[in-house]
N, C-alpha and C positions, 0 to 999 in steps of 0.2 A: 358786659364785662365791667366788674370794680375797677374803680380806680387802685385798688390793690393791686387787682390779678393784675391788670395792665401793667402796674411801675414790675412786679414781679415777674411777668413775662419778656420786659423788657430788660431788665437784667439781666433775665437768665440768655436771653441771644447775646447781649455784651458779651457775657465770661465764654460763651458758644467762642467769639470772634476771637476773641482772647486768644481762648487755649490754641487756636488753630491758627495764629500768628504767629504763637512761641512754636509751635512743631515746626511750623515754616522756617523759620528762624533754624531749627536747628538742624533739620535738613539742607539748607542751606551752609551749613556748616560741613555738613557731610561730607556734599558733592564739592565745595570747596576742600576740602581733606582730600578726597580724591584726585582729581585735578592738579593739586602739591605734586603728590606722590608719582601722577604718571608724570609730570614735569622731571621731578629730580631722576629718575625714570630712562627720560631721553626722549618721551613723546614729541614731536614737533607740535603742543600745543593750539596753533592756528589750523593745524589740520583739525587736531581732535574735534576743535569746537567747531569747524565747517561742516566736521561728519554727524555730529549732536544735532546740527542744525537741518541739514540735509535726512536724517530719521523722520524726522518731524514733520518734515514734508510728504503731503499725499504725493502717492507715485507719477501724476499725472504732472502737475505740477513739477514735480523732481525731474522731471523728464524734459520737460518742456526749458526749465532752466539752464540743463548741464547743455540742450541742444543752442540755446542763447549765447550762455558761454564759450562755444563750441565758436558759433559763429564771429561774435565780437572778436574772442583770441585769433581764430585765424586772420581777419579783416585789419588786426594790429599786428600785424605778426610774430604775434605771442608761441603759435601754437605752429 
C-alpha cells in the first residue's frame, strides 16, 4: 500500500466516522423529541425509561431481575 492509498484510506474511515456521529447526533435528537412529547403527554417518564430499559433486557435476565425486585421489595416492605 502507497503512502497515498494509506493517507487516502484513512480519510476516507475518518468522514465513515463522521457522518455516523452526525446521524447519531440526530437521532438522538429524535428520541429526545419524543420523550418531550410523551412527557408533555402525561407519561410518567421514570416509568417509560425503566420500560426502554427493561426491552433491552434478554428475557432471562428480565426475569431474573423483576424476581430480585420482587424479593428486596417485599424484604423492605415495599411490596
Amino acid at each position: 500500500m502507497t503512502e497515498q492509498t494509506a493517507n487516502e484510506e484513512l480519510l476516507s474511515q475518518i468522514e465513515r466516522v463522521e457522518r455516523l456521529k452526525e446521524e447519531q447526533k440526530g437521532i438522538g435528537e429524535d428520541i429526545s423529541d419524543i420523550l418531550k412529547e410523551m412527557k408533555a403527554r402525561g407519561y410518567d417518564m421514570l416509568a417509560v425509561r425503566e420500560m426502554l430499559r427493561l426491552r433491552k433486557m434478554d428475557s432471562d435476565k428480565r426475569r431474573d431481575f423483576q424476581n430480585a425486585v420482587e424479593v428486596y421489595g417485599t424484604q423492605l416492605g415495599l411490596l
